[in-house]
C-alpha positions as CSV (number, residue, x, y, z in Angstrom):
1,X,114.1,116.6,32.5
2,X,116.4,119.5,32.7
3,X,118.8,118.2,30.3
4,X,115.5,118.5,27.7
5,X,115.3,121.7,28.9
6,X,118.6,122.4,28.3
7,X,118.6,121.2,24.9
8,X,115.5,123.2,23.4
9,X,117.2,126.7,25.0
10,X,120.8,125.5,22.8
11,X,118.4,125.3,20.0
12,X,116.2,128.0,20.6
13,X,119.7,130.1,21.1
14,X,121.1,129.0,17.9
15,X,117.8,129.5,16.2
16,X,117.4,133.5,17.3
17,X,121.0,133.9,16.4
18,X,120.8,132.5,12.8
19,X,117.2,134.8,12.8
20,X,119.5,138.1,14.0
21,X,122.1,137.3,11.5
22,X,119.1,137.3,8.6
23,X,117.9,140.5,10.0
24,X,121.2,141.9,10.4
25,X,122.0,140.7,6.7
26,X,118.8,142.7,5.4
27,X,119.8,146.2,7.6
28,X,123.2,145.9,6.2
29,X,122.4,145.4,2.6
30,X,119.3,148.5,2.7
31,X,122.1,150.5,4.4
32,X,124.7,149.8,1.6
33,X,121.8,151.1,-0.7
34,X,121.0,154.0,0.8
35,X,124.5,154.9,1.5
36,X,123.6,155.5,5.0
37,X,122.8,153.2,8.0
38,X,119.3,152.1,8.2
39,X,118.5,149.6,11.3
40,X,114.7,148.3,11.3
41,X,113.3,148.5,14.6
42,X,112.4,145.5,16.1
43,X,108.3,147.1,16.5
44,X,108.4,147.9,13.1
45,X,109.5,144.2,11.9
46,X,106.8,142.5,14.0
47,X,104.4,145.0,12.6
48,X,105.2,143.9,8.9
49,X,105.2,140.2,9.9
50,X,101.8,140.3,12.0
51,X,100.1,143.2,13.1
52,X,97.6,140.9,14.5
53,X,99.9,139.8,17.1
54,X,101.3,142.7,18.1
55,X,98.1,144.7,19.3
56,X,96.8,141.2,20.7
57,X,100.5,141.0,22.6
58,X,99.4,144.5,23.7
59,X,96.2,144.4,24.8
60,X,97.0,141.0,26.6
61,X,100.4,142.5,28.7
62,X,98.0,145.5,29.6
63,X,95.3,144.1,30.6
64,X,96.6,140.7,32.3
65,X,100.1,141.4,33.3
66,X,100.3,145.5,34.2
67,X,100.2,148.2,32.1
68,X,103.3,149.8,33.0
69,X,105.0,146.6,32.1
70,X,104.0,148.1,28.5
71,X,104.3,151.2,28.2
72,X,108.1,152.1,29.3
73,X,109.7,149.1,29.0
74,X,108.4,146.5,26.2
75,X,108.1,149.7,24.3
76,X,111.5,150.7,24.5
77,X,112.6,147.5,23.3
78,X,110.6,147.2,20.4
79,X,112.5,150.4,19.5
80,X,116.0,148.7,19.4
81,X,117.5,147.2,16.2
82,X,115.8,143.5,15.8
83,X,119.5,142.0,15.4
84,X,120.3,142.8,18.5
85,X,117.0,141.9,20.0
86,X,117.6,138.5,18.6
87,X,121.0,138.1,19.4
88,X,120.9,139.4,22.7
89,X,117.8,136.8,23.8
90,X,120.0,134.1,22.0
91,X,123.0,134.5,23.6
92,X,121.1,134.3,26.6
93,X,119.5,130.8,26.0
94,X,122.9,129.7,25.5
95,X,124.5,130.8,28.5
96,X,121.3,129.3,30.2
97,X,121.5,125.9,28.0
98,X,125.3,125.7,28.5
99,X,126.9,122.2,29.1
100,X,128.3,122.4,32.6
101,X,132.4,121.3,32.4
102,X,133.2,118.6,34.4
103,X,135.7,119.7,37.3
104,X,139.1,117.3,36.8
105,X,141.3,118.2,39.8
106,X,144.6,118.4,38.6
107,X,147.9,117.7,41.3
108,X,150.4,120.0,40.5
């Protein structure tokens, strides 16, 4: 069972980091054409993909979960770049999906 586990959060890993290198694709080419650097925000992207989900995301934490869970700190990270959103939560899945080494004791 955890080995399934394991799996989906190697996948899930690599599948946020291909999405952050898309995203980070897009920011880099918009910045080359307007010659200065132009990050989206990771609020902003999930607002052009499905505003829907976003105010029912918010509405839901607020309610359900605690408002101040919201307000200071999901809100903060919806104001970071979306590449590193996504690359930072895939990373993450892989250091939590990881193989574990086997140990070989080695006489010296």
């Amino acid at each position: 069972m955890i080995g399934i586990v394991k799996f989906l959060l190697r996948v899930s890993g690599f599948g946020l980091l291909a999405i952050a290198i898309l995203v980070g694709i897009a920011d880099a080419s918009r910045s080359i054409a307007e010659s200065e650097v132009m990050l989206k925000p990771l609020g902003q992207l999930w607002f052009e993909m499905s505003p829907e989900t976003l105010n029912l995301s918010q509405a839901v934490i607020q309610r359900y979960v605690h408002p101040a869970v919201w307000d200071p700190m999901l809100q903060t990270v919806l104001t970071w770049p979306a590449w590193a959103v996504f690359a930072g939560v895939g990373v993450l899945f892989l250091l939590l999906g990881g193989r574990r080494q086997k140990r070989r004791f080695r006489y010296a």
